[in-house]
N, C-alpha and C positions, 0 to 999 in steps of 0.2 A: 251383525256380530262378527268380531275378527276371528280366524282359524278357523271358521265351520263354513266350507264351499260344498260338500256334499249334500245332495239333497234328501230329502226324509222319505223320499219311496223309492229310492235304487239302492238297489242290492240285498235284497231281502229275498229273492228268490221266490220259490213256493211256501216253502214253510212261516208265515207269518206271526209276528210276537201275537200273546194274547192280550194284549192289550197296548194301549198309546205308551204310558208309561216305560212298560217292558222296552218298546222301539226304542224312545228316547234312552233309555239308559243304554242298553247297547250299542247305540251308535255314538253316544258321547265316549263308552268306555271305549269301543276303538279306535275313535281319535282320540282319547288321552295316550292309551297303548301305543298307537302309532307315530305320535309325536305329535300328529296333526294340530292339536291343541297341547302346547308348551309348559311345561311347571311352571307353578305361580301363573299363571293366564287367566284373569279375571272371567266367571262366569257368570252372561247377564239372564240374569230370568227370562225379562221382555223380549232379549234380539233372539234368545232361543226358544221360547214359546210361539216367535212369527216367523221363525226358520222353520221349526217344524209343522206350524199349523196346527198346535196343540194348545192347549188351556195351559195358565200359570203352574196350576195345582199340579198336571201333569209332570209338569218340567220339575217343579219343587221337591217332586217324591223323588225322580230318576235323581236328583241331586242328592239325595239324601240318602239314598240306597248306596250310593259310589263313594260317599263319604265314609259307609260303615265298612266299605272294602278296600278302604286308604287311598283310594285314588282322586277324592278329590275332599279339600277341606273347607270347615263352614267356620264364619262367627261373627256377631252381630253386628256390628259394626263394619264390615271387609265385605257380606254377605260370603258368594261361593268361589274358590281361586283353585284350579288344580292343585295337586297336590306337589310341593317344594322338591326338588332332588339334593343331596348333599352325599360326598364321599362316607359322611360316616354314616349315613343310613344303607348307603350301598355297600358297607363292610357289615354291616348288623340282618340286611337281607340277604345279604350272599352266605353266611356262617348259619344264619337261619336255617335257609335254603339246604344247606350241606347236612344239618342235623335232620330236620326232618323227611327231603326225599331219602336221604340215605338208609332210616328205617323204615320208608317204605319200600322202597329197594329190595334190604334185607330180606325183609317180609315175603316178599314176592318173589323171590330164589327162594326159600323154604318152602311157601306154601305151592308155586307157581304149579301147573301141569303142563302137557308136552302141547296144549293147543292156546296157553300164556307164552308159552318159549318160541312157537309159532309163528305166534303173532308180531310177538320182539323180531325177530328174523322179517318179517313181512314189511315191517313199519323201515325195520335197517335197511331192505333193497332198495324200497320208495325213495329211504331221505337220498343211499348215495347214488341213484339217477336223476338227482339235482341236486351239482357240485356246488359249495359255499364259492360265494363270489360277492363284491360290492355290489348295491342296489342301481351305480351306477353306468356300471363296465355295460357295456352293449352285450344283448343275447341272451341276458340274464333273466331268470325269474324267480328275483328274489323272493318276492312274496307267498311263490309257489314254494320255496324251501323251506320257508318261514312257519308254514303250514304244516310240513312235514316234519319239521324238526321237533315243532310240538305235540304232535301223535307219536313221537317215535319215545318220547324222554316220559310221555304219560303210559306207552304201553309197555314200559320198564316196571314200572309201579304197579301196574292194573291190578296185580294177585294179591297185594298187600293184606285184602281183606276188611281195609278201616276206612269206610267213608270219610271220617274225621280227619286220617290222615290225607289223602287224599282231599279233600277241600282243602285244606292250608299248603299242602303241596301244590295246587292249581293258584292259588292265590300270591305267592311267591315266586309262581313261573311270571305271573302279570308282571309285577314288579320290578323282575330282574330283565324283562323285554322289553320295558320302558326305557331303562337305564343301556340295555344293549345300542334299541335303536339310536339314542342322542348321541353317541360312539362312534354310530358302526361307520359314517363317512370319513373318519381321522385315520391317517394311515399311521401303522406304527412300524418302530425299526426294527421290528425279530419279526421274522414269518411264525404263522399260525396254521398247523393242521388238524381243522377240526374235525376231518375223518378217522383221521389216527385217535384223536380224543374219543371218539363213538367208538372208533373198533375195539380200542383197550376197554371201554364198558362189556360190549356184546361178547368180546372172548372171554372176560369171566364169566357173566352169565351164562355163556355156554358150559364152562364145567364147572358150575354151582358154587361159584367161589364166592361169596358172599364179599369176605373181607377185603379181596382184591376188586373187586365190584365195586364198591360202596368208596375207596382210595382212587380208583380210576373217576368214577362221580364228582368226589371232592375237587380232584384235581382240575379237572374240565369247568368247573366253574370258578373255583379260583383264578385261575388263566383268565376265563370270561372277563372276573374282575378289574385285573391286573388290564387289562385292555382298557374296560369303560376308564378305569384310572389314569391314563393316559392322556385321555380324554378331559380330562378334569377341567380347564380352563375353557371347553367348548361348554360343558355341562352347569358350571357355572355361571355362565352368559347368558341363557337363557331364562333363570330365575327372575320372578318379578314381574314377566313379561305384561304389559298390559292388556 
């Protein structure tokens, strides 16, 4: 199977999925997330059932599960293909994205307590003692940031109070990190400081400024945008991928 070189029992550490299934889907969702496996990259049953050493059926559910969370598409004919990128789906996730972290956001200054504000603060020291850098500048660890970026943007939210929000808010993180990664090796002509984009978050959430919060948010993803768009004719290229 093309794009799948990692194997089915590294990196799972201790804590093991509960089932075959469960594996297989997490590890295809983070090669889709990571790029490793490209939009539109045809997905075969058979080369991924003897990659993992798992049953068809296995593999057909995990397909099918990633399907119901857009990251990858089915139909009879085509069988399974990653899921397409398009600038206008990435203008429709990013606006998304702005509606809904932003009242979770909200929500979480209002409701937040002094050990949610805490935590915000804890997550901010971690992200900026791993400066944004290209994945390929030597000394880098990108993926260690990468990690951190994502606990720090979800312990913004945490107080929200709405599971519901929160799942759609996680699920549009996926989305708009897929679209980052196919990007993020194109350099562009204006500098970006994406610490200064965090600190204008964290300093209103330090004095409960909701509105100013939620515009700081906005902004920092729109930029995000404005980048992947840049990008556009890299992003495009990779559609169809066989």
């Amino acid at each position: 199977m093309n794009g799948i070189e990692l194997s089915f029992r590294e990196g799972f550490g201790d804590e093991r999925p509960r089932s075959l299934t469960s594996a297989v889907q997490e590890r295809l969702r983070a090669d889709i997330l990571s790029t490793r496996l490209l939009p539109g990259q045809k997905l075969h049953i058979a080369g991924l059932a003897k990659q993992f050493s798992v049953s068809l059926a296995a593999v057909r559910e995990a397909l099918s599960r990633l399907v119901a969370d857009g990251l990858v598409q089915a139909s009879d004919q085509r069988g399974f293909r990653v899921s397409p990128v398009s600038l206008a789906d990435l203008a429709d996730v990013t606006q998304t994205r702005i509606d809904i972290e932003g009242l979770a956001l909200r929500r979480s200054i209002e409701r937040g307590d002094a050990a949610w504000l805490a935590a915000v603060e804890a997550a901010w020291e971690a992200l900026k003692a791993v400066p944004y850098r290209y994945p390929d500048q030597p000394g880098v660890h990108y993926e260690e940031w990468v990690v951190r970026h994502r606990v720090f943007h979800r312990a913004l939210v945490n107080a929200c109070g709405s599971r519901w929000l929160l799942g759609f808010r996680d699920e549009l993180h996926e989305q708009s990190e897929r679209y980052r990664r196919l990007s993020i090796r194109r350099e562009v002509g204006k500098p970006r400081d994406v610490e200064a984009e965090h600190a204008a978050i964290v300093e209103a959430v330090r004095r409960r400024d909701a509105d100013a919060a939620v515009i700081a948010l906005s902004k920092h993803f729109t930029i995000t945008m404005e980048f992947v768009e840049f990008a556009a004719p890299r992003i495009s290229e990779v559609n169809g991928t066989n």
